[in-house]
PyMOL commands that place a pseudoatom at each C-alpha (Angstrom):
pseudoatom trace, name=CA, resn=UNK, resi=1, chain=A, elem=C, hetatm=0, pos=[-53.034, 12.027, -0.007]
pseudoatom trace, name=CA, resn=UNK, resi=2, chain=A, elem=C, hetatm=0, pos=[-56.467, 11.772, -1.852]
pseudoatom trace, name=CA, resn=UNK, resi=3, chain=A, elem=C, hetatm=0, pos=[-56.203, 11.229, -5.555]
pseudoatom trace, name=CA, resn=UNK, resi=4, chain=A, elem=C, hetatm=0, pos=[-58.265, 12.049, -8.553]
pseudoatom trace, name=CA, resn=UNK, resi=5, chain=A, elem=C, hetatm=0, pos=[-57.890, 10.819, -12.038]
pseudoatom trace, name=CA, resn=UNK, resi=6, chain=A, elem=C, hetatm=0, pos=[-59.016, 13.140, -14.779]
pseudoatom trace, name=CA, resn=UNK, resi=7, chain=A, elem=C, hetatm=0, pos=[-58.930, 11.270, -18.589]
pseudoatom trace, name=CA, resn=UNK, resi=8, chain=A, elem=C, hetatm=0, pos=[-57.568, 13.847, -21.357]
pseudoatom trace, name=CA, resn=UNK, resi=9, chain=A, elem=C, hetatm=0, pos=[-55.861, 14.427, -24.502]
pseudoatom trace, name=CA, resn=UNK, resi=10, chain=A, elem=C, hetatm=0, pos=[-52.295, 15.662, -24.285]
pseudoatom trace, name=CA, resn=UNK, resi=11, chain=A, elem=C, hetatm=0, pos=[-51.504, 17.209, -27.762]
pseudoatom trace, name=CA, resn=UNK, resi=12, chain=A, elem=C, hetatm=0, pos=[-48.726, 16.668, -30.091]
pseudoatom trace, name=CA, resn=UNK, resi=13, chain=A, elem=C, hetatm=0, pos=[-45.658, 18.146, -29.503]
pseudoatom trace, name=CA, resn=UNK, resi=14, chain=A, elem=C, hetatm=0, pos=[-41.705, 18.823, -30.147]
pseudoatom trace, name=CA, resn=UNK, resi=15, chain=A, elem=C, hetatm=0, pos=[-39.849, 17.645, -28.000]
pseudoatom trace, name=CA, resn=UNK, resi=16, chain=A, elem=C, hetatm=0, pos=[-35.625, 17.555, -27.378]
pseudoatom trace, name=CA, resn=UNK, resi=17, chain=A, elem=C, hetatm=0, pos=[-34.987, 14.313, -25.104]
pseudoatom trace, name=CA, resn=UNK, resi=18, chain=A, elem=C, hetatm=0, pos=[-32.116, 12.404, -23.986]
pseudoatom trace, name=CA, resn=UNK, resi=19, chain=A, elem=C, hetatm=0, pos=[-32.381, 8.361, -22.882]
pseudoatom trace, name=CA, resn=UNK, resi=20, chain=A, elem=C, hetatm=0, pos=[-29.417, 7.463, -20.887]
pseudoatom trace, name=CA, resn=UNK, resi=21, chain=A, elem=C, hetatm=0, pos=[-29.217, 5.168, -17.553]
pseudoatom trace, name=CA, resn=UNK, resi=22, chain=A, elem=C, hetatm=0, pos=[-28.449, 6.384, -14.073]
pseudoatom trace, name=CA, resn=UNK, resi=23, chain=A, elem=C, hetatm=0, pos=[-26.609, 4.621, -11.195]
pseudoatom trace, name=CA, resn=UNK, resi=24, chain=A, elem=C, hetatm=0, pos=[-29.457, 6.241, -8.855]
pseudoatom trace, name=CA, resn=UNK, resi=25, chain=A, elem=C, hetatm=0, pos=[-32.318, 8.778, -8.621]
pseudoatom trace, name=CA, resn=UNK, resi=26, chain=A, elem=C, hetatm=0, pos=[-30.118, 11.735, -7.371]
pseudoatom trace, name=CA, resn=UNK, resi=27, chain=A, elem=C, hetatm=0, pos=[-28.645, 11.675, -10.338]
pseudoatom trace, name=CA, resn=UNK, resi=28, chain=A, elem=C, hetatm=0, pos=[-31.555, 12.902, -12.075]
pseudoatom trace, name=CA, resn=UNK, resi=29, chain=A, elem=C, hetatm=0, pos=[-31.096, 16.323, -11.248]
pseudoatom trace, name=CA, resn=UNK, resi=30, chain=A, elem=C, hetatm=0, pos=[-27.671, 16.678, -12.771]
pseudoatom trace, name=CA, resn=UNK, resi=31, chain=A, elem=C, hetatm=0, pos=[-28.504, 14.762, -15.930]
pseudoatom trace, name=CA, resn=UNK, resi=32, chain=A, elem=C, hetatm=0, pos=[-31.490, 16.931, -16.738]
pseudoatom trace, name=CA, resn=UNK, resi=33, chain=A, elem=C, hetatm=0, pos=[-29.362, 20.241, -15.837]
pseudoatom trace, name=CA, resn=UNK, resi=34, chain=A, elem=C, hetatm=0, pos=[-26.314, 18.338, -18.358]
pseudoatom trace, name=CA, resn=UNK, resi=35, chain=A, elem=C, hetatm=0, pos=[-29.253, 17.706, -21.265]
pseudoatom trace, name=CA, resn=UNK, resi=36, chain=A, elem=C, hetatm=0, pos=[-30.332, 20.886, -21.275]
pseudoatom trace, name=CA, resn=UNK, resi=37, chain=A, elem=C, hetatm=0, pos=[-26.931, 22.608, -21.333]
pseudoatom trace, name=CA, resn=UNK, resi=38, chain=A, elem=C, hetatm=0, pos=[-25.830, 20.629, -23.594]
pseudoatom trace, name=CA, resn=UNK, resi=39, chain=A, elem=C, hetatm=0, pos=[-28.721, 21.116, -26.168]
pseudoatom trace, name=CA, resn=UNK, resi=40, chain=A, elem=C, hetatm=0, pos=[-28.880, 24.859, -25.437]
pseudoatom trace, name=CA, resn=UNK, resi=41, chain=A, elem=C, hetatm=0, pos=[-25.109, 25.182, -26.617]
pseudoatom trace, name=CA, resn=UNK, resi=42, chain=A, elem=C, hetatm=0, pos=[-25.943, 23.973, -30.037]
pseudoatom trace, name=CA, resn=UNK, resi=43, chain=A, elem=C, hetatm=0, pos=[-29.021, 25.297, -30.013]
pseudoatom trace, name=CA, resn=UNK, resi=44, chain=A, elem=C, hetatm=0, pos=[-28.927, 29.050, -28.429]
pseudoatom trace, name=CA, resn=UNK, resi=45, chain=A, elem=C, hetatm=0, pos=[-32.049, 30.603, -29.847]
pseudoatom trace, name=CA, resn=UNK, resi=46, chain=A, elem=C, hetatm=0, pos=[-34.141, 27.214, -29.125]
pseudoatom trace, name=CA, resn=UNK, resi=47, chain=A, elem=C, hetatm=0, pos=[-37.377, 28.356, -27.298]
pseudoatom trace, name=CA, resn=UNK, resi=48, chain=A, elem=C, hetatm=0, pos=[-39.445, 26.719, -24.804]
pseudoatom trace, name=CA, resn=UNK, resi=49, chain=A, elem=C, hetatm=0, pos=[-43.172, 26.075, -25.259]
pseudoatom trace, name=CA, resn=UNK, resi=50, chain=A, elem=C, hetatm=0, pos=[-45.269, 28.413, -22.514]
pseudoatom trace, name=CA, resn=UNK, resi=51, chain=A, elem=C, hetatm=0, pos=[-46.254, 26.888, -20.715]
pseudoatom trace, name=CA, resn=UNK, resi=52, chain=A, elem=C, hetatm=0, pos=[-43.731, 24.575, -20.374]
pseudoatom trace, name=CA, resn=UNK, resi=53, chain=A, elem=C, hetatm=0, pos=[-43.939, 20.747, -20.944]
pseudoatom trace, name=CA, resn=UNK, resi=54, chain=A, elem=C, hetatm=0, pos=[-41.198, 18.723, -19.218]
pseudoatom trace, name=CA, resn=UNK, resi=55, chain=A, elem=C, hetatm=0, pos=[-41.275, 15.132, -18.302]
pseudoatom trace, name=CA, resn=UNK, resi=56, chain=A, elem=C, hetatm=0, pos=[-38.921, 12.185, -17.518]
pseudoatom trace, name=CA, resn=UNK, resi=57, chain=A, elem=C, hetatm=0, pos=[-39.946, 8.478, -18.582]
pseudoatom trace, name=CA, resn=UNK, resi=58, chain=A, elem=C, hetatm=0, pos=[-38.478, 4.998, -17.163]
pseudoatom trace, name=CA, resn=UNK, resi=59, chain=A, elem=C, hetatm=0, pos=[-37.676, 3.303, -19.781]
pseudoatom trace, name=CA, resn=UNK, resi=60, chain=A, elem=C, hetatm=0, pos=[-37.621, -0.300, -17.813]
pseudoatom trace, name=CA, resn=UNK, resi=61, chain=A, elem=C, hetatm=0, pos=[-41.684, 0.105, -17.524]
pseudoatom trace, name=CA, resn=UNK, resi=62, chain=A, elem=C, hetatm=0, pos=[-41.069, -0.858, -13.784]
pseudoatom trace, name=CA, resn=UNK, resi=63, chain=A, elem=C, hetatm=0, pos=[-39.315, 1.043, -10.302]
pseudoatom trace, name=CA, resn=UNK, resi=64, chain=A, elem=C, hetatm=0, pos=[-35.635, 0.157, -9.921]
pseudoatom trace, name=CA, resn=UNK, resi=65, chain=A, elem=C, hetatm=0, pos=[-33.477, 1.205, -7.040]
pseudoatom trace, name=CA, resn=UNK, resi=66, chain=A, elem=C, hetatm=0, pos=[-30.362, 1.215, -9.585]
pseudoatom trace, name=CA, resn=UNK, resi=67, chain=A, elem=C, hetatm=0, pos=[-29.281, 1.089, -13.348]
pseudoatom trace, name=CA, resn=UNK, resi=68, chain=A, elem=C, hetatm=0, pos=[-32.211, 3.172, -13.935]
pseudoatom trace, name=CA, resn=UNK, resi=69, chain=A, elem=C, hetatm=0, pos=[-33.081, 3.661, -17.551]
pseudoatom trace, name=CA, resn=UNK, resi=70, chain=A, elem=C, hetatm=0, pos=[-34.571, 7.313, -18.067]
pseudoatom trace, name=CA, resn=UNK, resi=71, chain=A, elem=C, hetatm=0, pos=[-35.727, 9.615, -20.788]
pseudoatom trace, name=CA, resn=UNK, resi=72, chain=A, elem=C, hetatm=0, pos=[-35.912, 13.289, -20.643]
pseudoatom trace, name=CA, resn=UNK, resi=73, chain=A, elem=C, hetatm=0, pos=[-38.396, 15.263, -22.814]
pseudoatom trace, name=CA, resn=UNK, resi=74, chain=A, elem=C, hetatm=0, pos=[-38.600, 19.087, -22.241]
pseudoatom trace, name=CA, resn=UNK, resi=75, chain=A, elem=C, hetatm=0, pos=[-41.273, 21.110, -25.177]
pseudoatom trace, name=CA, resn=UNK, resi=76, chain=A, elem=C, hetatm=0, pos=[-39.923, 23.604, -27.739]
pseudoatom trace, name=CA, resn=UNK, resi=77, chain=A, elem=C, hetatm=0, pos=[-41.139, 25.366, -30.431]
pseudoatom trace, name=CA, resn=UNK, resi=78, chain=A, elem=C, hetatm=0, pos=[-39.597, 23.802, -33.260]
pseudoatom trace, name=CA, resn=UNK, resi=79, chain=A, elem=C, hetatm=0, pos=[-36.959, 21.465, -33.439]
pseudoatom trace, name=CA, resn=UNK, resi=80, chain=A, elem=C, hetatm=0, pos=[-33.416, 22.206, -33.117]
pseudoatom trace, name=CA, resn=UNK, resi=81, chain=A, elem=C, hetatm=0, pos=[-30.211, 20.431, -34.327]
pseudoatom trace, name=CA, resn=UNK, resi=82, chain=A, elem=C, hetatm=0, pos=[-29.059, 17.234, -32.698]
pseudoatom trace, name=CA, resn=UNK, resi=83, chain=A, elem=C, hetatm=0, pos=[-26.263, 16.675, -30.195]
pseudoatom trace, name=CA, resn=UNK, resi=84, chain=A, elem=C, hetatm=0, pos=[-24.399, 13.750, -29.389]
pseudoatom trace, name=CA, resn=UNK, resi=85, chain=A, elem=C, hetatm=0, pos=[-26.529, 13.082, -26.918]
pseudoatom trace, name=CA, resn=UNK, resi=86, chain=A, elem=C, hetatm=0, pos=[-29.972, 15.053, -27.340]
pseudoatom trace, name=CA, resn=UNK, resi=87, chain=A, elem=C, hetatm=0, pos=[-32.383, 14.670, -30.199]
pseudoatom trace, name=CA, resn=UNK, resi=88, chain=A, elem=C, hetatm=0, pos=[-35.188, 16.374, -31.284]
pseudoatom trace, name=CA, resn=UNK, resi=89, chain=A, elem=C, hetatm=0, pos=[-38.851, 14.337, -32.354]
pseudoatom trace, name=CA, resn=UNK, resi=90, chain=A, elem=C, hetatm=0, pos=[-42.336, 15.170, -32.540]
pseudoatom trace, name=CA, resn=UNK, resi=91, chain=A, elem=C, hetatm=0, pos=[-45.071, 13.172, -30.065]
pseudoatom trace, name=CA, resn=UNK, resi=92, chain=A, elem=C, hetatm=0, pos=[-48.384, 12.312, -31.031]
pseudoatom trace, name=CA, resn=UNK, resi=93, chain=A, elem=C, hetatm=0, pos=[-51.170, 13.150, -28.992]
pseudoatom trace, name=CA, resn=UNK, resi=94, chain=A, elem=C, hetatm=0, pos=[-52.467, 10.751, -26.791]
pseudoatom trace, name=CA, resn=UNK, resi=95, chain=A, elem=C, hetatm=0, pos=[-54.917, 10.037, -24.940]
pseudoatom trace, name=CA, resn=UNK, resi=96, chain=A, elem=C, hetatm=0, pos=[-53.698, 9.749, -21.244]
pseudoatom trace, name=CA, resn=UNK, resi=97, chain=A, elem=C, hetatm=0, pos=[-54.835, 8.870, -17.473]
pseudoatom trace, name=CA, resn=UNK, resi=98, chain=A, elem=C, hetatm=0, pos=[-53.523, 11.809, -15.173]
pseudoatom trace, name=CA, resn=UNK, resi=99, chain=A, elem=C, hetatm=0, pos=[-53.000, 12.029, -11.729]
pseudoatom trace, name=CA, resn=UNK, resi=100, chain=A, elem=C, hetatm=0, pos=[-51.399, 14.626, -9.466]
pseudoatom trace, name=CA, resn=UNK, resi=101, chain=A, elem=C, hetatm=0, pos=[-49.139, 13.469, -7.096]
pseudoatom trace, name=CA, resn=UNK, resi=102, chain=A, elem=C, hetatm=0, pos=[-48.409, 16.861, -3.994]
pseudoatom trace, name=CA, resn=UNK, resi=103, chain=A, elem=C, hetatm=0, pos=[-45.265, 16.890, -2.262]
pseudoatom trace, name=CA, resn=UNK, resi=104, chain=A, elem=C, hetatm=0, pos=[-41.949, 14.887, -2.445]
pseudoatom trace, name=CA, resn=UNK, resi=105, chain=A, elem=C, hetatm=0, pos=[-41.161, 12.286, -4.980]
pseudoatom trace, name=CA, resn=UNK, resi=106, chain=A, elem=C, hetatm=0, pos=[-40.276, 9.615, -3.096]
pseudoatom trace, name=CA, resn=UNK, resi=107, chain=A, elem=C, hetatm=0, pos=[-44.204, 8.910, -2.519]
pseudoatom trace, name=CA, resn=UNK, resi=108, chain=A, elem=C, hetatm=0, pos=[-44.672, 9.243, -6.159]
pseudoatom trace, name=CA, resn=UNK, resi=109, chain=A, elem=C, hetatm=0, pos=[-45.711, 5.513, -5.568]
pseudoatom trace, name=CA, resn=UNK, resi=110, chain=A, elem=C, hetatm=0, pos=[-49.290, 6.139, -4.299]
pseudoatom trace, name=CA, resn=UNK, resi=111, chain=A, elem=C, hetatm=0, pos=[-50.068, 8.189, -7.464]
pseudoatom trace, name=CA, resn=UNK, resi=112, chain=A, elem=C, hetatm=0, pos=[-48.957, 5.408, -9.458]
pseudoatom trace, name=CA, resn=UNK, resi=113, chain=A, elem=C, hetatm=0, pos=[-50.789, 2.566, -7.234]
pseudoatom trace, name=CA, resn=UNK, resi=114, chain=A, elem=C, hetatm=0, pos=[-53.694, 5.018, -7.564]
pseudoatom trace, name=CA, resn=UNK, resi=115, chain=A, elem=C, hetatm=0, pos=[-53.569, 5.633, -11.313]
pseudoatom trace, name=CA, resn=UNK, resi=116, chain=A, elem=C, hetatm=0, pos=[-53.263, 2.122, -12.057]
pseudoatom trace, name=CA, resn=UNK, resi=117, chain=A, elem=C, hetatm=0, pos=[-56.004, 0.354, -10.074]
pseudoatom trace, name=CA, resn=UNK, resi=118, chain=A, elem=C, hetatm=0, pos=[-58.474, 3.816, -11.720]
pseudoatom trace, name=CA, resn=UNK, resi=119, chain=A, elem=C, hetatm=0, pos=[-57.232, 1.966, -15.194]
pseudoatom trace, name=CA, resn=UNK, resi=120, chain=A, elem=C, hetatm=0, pos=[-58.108, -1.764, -14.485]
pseudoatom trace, name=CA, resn=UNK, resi=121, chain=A, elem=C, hetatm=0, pos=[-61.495, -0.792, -12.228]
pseudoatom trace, name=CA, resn=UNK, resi=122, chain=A, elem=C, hetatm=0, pos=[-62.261, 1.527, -15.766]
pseudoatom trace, name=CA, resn=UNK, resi=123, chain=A, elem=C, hetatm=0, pos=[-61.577, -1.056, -18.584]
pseudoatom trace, name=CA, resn=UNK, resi=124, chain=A, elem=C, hetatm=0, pos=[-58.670, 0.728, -19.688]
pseudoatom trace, name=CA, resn=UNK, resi=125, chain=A, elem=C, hetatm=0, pos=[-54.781, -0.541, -20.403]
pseudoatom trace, name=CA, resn=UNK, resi=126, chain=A, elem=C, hetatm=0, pos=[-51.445, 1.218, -20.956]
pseudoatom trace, name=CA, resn=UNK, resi=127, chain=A, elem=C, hetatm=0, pos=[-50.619, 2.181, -24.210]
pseudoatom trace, name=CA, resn=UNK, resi=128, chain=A, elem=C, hetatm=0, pos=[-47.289, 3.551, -23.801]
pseudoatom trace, name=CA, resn=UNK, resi=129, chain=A, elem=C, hetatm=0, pos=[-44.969, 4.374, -20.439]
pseudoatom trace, name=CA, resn=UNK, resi=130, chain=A, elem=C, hetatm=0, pos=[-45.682, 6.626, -18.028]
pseudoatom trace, name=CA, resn=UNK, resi=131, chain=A, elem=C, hetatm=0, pos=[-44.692, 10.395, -18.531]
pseudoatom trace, name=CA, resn=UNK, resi=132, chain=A, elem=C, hetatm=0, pos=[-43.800, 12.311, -14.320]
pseudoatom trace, name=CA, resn=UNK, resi=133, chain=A, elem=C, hetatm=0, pos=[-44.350, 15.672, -15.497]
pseudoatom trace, name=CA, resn=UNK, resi=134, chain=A, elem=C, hetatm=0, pos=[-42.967, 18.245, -13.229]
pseudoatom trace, name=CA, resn=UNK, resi=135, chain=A, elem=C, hetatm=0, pos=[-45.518, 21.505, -12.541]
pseudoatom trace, name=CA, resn=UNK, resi=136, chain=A, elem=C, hetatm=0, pos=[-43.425, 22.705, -9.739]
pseudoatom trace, name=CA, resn=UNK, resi=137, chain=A, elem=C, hetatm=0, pos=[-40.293, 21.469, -7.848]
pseudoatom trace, name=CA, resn=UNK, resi=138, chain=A, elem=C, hetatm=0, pos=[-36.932, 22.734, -6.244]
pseudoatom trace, name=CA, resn=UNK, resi=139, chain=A, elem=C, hetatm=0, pos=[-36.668, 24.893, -9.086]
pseudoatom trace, name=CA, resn=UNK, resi=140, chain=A, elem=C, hetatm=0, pos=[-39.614, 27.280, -7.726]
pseudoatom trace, name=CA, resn=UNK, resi=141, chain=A, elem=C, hetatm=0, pos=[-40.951, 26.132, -4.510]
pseudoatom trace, name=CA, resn=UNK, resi=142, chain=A, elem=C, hetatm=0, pos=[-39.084, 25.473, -1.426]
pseudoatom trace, name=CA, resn=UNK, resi=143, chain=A, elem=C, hetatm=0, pos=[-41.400, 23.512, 0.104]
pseudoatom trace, name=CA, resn=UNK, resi=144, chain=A, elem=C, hetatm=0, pos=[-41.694, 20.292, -0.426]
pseudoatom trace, name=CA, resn=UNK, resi=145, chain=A, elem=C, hetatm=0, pos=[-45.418, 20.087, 0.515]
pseudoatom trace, name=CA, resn=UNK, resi=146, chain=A, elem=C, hetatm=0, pos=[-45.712, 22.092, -2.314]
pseudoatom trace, name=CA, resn=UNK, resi=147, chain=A, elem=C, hetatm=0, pos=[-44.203, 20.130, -5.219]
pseudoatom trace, name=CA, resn=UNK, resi=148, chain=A, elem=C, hetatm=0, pos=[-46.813, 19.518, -7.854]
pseudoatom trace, name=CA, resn=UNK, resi=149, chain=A, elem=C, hetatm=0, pos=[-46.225, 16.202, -10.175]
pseudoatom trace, name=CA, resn=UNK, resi=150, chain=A, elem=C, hetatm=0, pos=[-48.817, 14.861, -12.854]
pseudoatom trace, name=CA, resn=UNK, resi=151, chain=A, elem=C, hetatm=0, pos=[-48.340, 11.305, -13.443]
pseudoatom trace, name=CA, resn=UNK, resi=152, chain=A, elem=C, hetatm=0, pos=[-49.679, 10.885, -17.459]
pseudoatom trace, name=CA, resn=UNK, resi=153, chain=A, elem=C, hetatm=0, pos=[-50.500, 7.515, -18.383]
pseudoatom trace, name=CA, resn=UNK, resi=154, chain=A, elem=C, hetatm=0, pos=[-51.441, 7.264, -22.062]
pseudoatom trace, name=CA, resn=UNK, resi=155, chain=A, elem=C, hetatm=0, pos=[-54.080, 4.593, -22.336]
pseudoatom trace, name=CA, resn=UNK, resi=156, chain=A, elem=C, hetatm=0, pos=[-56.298, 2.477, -24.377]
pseudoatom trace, name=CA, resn=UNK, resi=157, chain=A, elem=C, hetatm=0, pos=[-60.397, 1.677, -23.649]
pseudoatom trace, name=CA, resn=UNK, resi=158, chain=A, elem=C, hetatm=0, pos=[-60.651, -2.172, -23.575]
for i in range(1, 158): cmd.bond("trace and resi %d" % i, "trace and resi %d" % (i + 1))
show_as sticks, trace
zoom trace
């Protein structure tokens, strides 16, 4: 797949997010569908941002086939009330490098590769980790091929 990295500002936001760490990947699935339910319960009139913002973090800054470390961040409106497990926070924008990655996740890799080598060949370093945010997935395309992931790095010139 040909990349393209496009440098922009992602704007400030509220976020509810969970950090929690996950024998494997197909756990992800369950443990956004359990953050969300959970934060919904005590939160039933809680409203998404449109469009939506959603986006999962590792939290180990590197790819691990196990014990994965993971946050999930999904935009709202205003914050909520906290859970056991979920908390609401407010991001800063950032400035971030973003790539699109088209089609299943397990070559997410090459739009990392990609984004990476754009950063050192540009004189810019990572400011913060990675954000996968999801544009379209299972949820509402059953295609694979058609999948749609931006990769946000925020950054830092120099």
């Amino acid at each position: 797949m040909q990349h393209q990295a496009i440098v922009k500002t992602i704007p400030a936001c509220t976020v509810y997010m969970r950090e929690d760490t996950l024998a494997s990947y197909a756990e992800v699935t369950p443990f956004i569908g359990a953050t969300a339910q959970e934060c919904f319960a005590a939160n039933p009139t809680l409203q998404l941002t449109d469009p939506p913002y959603t986006f999962i973090s590792y939290l180990d800054g590197e790819y691990r086939e196990t014990d994965i470390r993971i946050r999930f961040a999904q935009a709202v409106q205003k914050p909520g009330k906290d859970t056991e497990h979920v908390s609401f926070q407010t991001l800063a924008p950032v400035e971030a490098v973003c790539v699109y990655h088209r089609g299943a996740y397990d070559r997410l890799g090459e739009a990392y590769a990609f984004a990476l080598s754009w950063l050192e060949q540009n004189g810019y370093r990572v400011a913060e980790l990675a954000r996968e945010c999801y544009l379209d997935g299972v949820w509402n395309k059953p295609n694979v091929d058609d999948w749609l992931t931006e990769i946000q790095i925020p950054i830092l010139k120099g």
